[in-house]
N, C-alpha and C positions, 0 to 999 in steps of 0.2 A: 447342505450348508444352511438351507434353511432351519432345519430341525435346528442341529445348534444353537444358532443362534436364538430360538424360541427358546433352547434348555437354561443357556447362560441367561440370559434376560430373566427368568425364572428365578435363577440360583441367588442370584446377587438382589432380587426383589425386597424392597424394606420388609415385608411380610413374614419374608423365606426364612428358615431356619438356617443358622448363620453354619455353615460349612468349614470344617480345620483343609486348608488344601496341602499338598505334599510339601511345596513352599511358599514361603510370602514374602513378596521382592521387596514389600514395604517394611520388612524392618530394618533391610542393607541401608534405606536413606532412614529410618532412624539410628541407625550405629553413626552412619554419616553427620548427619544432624549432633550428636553427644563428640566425637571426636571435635568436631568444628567448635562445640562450645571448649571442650577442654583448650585446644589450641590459645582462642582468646582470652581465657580465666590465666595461661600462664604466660602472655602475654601483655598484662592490663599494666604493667609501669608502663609505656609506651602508647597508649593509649588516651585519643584525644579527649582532654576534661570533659566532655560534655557526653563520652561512655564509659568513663571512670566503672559506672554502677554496673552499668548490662555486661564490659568484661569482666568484673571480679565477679557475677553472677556467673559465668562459665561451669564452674565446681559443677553443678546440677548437671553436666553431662558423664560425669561417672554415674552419676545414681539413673540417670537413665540406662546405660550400660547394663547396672543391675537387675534391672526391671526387666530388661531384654533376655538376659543371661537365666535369670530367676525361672521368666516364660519357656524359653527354647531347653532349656535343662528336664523342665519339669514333666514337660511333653514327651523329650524324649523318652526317660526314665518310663515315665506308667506306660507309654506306647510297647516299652521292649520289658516290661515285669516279667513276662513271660518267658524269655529266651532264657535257655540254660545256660550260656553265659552272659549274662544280664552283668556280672559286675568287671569281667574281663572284657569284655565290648565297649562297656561306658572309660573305664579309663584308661585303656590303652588309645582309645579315639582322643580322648582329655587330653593324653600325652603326647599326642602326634600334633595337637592344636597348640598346647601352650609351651611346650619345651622346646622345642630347638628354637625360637627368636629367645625365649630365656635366658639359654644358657649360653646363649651367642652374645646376651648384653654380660652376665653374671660374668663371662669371661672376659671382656675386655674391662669391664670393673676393678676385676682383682689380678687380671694376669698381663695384661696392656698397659692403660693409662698411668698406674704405679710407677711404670717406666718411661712415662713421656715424662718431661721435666717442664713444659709452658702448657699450662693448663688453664681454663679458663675461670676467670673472674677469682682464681686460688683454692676452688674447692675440687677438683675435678681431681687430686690426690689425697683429699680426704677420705681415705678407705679406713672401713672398722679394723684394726691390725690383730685383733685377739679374735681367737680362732670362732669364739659364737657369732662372728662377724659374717663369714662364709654361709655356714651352719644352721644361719636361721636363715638366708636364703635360700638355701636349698631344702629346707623344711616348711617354706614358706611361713615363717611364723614372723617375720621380719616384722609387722604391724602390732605384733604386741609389744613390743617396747615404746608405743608412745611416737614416734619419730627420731628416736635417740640414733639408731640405727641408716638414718636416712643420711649422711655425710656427702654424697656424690649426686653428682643430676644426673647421673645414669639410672640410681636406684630410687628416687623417690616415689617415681609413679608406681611403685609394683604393690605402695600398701593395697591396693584395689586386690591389684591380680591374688594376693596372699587371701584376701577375705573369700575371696570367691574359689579360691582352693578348697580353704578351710569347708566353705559350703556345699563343694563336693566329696569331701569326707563323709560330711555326717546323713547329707540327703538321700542318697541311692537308697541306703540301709530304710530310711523312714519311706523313700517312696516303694520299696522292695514287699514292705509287711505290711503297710498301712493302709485299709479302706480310706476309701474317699470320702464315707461318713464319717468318720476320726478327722481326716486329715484335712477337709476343709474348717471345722472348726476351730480345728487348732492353728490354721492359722492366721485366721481371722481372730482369735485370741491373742496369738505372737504380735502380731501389728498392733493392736488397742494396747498392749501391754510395753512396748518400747518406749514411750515418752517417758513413763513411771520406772521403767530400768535407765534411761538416762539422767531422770531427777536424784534415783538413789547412787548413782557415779558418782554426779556432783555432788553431794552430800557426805560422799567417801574422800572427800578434796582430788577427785581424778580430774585431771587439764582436760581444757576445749579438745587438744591437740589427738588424745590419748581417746577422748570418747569420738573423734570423729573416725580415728582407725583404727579401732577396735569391733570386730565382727557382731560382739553381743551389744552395742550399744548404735550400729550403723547398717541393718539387716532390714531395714525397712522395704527397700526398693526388690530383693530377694524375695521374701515374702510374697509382697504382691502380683511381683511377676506370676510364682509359682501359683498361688490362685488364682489369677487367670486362668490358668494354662488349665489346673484344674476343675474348675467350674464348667470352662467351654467343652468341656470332654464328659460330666456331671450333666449342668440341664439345658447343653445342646440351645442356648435364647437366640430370637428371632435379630436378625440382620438390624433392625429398630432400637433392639431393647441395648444394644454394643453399643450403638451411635449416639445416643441419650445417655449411657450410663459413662461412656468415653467424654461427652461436654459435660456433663456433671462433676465429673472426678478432675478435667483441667478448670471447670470454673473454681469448684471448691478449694483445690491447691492454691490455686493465685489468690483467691479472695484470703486464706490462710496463712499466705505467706506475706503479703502483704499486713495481714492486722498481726501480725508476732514481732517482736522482736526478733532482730538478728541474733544471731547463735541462741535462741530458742528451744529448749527440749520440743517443740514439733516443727521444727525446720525440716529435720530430712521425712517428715511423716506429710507436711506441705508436698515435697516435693515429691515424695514415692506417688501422692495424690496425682500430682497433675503431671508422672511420668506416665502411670498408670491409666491416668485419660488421653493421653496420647496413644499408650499402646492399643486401645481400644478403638479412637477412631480412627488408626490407621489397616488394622484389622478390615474393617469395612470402610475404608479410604472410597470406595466406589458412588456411595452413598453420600459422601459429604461435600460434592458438588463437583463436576468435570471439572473444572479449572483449580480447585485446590488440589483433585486428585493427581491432574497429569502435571500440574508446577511443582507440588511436591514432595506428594508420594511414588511419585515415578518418573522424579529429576534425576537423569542419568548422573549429575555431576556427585549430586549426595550419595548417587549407589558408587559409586568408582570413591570415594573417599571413605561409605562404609564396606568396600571390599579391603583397604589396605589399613581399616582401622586399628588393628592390632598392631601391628607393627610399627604403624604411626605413634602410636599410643607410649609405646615403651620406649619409640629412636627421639621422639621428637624435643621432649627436654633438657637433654643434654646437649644437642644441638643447637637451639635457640638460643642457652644458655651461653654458647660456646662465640655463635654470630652474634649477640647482644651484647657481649663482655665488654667492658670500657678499655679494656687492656687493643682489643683489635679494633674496636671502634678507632683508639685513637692512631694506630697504623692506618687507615683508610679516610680519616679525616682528611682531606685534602684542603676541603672548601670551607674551613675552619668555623662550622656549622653542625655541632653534635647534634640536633634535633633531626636533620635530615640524614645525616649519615644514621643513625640508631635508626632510622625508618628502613632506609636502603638496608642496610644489616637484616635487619626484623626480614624483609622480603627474602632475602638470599637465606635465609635460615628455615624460611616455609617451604624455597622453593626446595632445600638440600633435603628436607625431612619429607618432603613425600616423594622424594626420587626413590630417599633409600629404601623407603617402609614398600614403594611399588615394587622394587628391584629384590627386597628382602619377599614380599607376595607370591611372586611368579617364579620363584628361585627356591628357597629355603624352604617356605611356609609351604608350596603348593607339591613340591617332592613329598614332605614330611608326611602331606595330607591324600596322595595318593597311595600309600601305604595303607588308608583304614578297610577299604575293603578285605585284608588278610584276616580282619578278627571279625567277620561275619556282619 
């Protein structure tokens, strides 16, 4: 026992070269931590004046998402280059993770709620009726149209899910044949290069709307994930050089975001910044002081909120949407007091959205997901 604990004390020493382990529980509380912000970003009409700002800040937990997504992808990918089914492993595993809550939302979208007739707040039958409607959901191309396509609060959250599709299209292919000397540069080029593909959007008269969900203009947090992942695998830096290079990257973010203007061409290159210094010092979370680490990086509550964060993610708009509605608000007004009933509402709406996203985790997603062991 003693040994042990001499090797671990070792491992994790500021000194020690920073070790990739099988898994890392700290990034379940940052999925947790990004879902949490999403919830409040689409929650900020209810929201008391005085966090007006910090909820509509929420947004920034999709692009942490990315940053995670970017990381955990890119690892996988060059760790299995080698396998002779290298691209039948990667996306039949992809398909077992992101399709069945998918097609369980896509379906009540278009083949459910069309036949409910009290819907909420009046958009909840606004389905696309012409057949590209379906079509680019199930192609996941839904995000290139801008948000034209986004009619239902079932569908809107999935511009993300489409980008990060799109992302694994074309990555496996580039991390399949691409050295690590090619492919760190290149994407430490992709990133410097995204501000100047956002200024030439807007220059093409492309909407706020259209460059925030559009994959070539919103690729920032992908990117950096993905260098991480391959650099820590490249030059192997000491336990130290993460934890400096992780407060480095969230000072700069903040201090960047902070001196830009809102909707900014480096708004999301701010935030890939100081997602990306999170990634980092949660990496060596060990190092950054027992009390920041066990409050949390290794707060149970944010790991159980980022174990049902996908499903949270796609149920939870519709829902809210549905509890917030003024139509049922005013059915439950009793005490003829809307501010407090839209509170009470707001809570019955959190509390339905993580029952189902748990119930959809341990049911759907967790069958779906025992399945991957068949493709090796």
């Amino acid at each position: 026992m003693q040994d042990t604990d001499v090797v671990l004390a070792t491992t994790l020493d500021l000194r020690s070269k920073y070790q990739l382990p099988r898994s890392i529980p700290q990034l379940d509380r940052l999925r947790g931590l990004a879902i949490l912000l999403v919830l409040l970003n689409h929650s900020d009409h209810i929201a008391p004046r005085i966090l007006d700002g910090f909820f509509a800040q929420g947004w920034i937990g999709v692009d942490i998402f990315f940053v995670i997504s970017g990381f955990l992808i890119t690892g996988i990918l060059w760790d299995s280059r080698g396998n002779e089914r290298y691209f039948r492993r990667f996306y039949a595993r992809r398909i077992l993770r992101i399709w069945p809550v998918y097609l369980l939302i896509l379906f009540l979208a278009f083949c459910i709620i069309p036949l409910w007739r009290w819907s909420s707040g009046g958009l909840a039958l606004n389905i696309p009726k012409e057949p590209i409607g379906i079509w680019a959901y199930l192609l996941f191309i839904q995000n290139l149209f801008g948000g034209l396509l986004f009619l239902s609060p079932l569908l809107g959250v999935t511009w993300s899910l489409a980008i990060e599709e799109q992302f694994y299209l074309v990555w496996p292919v580039v991390m399949r044949f691409a050295s690590r000397r090619v492919a760190l540069p290149c994407l430490l080029a992709g990133f410097l290069a995204a501000p100047f593909i956002r200024i030439w959007a807007i220059h093409r008269g492309i909407s706020q709307v259209a460059i925030y969900y559009h994959p070539l203009t919103h690729y920032d947090g992908l990117i950096c994930g993905a260098f991480v992942a391959l650099w820590l695998r490249s030059a192997m830096p000491m336990r130290k050089t993460l934890l400096l290079a992780g407060i480095a990257l969230l000072l700069s973010g903040l201090t960047l975001d902070v001196a830009i203007q809102p909707l900014s061409v480096l708004e999301f290159t701010a935030v890939a910044l100081f997602s990306t210094g999170l990634l980092l010092v949660a990496l060596v979370s060990e190092n950054a002081g027992r009390l920041l680490h066990r409050i949390f990086f290794m707060n149970k509550t944010l790991a159980f909120f980022g174990f049902i964060s996908y499903g949270l993610y796609l149920y939870h708009f519709s829902i809210l949407r549905f509890a917030m509605s003024d139509r049922l608000a005013a059915k439950f007004d009793r005490w003829h007091h809307p501010s407090l009933t839209g509170g009470i509402m707001a809570v019955c709406g959190f509390g339905l959205s993580i029952l189902i996203a748990w119930i959809s985790r341990v049911t759907l997603e967790r069958a779906a997901l025992s399945k991957k062991g068949i493709f090796g």
